[in-house]
C-alpha positions in Angstrom: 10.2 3.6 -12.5 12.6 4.1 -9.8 15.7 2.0 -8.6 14.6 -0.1 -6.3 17.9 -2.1 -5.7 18.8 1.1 -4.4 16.4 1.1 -1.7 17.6 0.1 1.9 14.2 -2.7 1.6 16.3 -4.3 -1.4 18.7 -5.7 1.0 16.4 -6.9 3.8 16.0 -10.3 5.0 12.2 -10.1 4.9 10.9 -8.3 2.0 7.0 -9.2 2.7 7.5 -6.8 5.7 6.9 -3.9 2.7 3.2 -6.0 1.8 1.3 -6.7 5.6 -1.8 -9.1 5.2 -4.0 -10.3 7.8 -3.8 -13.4 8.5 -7.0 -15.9 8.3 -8.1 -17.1 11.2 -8.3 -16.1 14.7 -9.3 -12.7 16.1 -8.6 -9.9 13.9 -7.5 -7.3 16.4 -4.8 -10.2 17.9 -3.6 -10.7 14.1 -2.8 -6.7 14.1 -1.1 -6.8 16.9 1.1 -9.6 15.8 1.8 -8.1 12.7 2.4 -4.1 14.6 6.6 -4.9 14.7 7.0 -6.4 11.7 5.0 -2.8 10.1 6.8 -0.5 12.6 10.2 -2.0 10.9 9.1 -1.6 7.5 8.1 2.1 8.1 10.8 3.3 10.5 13.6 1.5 7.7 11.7 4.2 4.8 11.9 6.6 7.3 15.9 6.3 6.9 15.7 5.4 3.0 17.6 7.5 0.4 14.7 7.5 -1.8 11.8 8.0 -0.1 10.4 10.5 -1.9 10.9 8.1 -5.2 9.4 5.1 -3.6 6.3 7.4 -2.5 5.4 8.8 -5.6 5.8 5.3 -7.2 3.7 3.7 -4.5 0.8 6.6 -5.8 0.6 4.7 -8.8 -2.9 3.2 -9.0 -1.2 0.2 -9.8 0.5 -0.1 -6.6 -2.3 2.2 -4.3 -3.8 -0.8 -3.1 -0.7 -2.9 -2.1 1.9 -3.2 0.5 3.9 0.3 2.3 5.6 2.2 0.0 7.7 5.4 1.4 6.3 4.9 4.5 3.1 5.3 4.2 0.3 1.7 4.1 -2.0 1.5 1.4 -4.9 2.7 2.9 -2.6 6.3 3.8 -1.8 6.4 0.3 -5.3 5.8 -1.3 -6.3 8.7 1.3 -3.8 11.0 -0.5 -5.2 10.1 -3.6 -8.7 10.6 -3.0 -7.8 14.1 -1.1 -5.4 15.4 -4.5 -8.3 14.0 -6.9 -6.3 11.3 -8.4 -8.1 9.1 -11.0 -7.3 6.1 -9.2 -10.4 4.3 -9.1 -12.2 2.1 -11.3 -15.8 2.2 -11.7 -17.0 3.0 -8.1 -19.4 0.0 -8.3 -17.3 -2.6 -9.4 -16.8 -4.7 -6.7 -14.9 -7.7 -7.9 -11.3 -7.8 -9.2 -10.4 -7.0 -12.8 -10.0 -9.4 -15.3 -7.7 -6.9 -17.4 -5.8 -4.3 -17.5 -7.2 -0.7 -18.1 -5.9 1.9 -20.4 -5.5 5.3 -18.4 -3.5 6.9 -21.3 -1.4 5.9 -24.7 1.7 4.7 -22.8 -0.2 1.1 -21.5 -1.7 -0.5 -19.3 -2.6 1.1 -15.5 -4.3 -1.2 -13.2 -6.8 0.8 -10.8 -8.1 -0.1 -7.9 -11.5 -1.3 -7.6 -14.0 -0.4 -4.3 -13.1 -3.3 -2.3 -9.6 -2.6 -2.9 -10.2 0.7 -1.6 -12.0 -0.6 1.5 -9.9 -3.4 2.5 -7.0 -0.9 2.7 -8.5 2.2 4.3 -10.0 -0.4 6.9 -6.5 -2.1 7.5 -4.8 1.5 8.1 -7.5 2.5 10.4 -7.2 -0.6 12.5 -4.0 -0.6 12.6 -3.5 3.0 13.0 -3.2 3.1 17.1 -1.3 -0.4 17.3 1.7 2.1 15.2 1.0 5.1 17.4 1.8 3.6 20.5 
């Protein structure tokens, strides 16, 4: 795992910057927009980040594939990545609904993957909010 207190997010004021949800409620595309400077802080800030590269490869985790921007890059960017490299970092492609328990991936322990709605929610939420973070 790396050291996260030595991240420049460790220090920040607003830590759920690094984990962007939707809010409920209200037009979708309006929520994006509202969320687009909070996100823009969050990635420029890992764009200056000493360990970057650390945060990235701990953010390709399939525990953490699913969740929040990690070295700069959403979830959805990430899971990308993984399906391109042909990571194992999905459960069963048909299981729809969260997991109850952990999975094994090897002896160490437990690895959380990331189940198909996971997978959707996330690739939808980067493509959506893809041209908001362009602009």
């Amino acid at each position: 795992m790396i050291s996260q207190l030595k991240g420049l997010c460790s220090g920040d004021a607003n830590p759920d910057a690094w984990f962007p949800t939707v809010p409920n409620g209200g037009k979708y595309e309006t929520n994006l927009r509202r969320m687009v400077p909070e996100i823009k802080y969050a990635i420029n800030m890992c764009g200056r980040c000493p360990i970057r590269e650390d945060c990235l490869e701990e953010g390709m985790k399939p525990e953490n594939l699913a969740y929040g921007i990690w070295g700069g890059l959403l979830a959805g960017q990430r899971i990308a990545i993984a399906k391109r490299e042909g990571h194992d970092y999905r459960v069963d492609p048909y299981n729809k609904g969260r997991q109850v328990l952990s999975r094994y991936t090897d002896n160490v322990g437990p690895s959380r993957k990331v189940t198909a709605d996971e997978e959707e929610a996330a690739t939808m939420f980067a493509a959506r909010i893809r041209p908001y973070l362009e602009v």
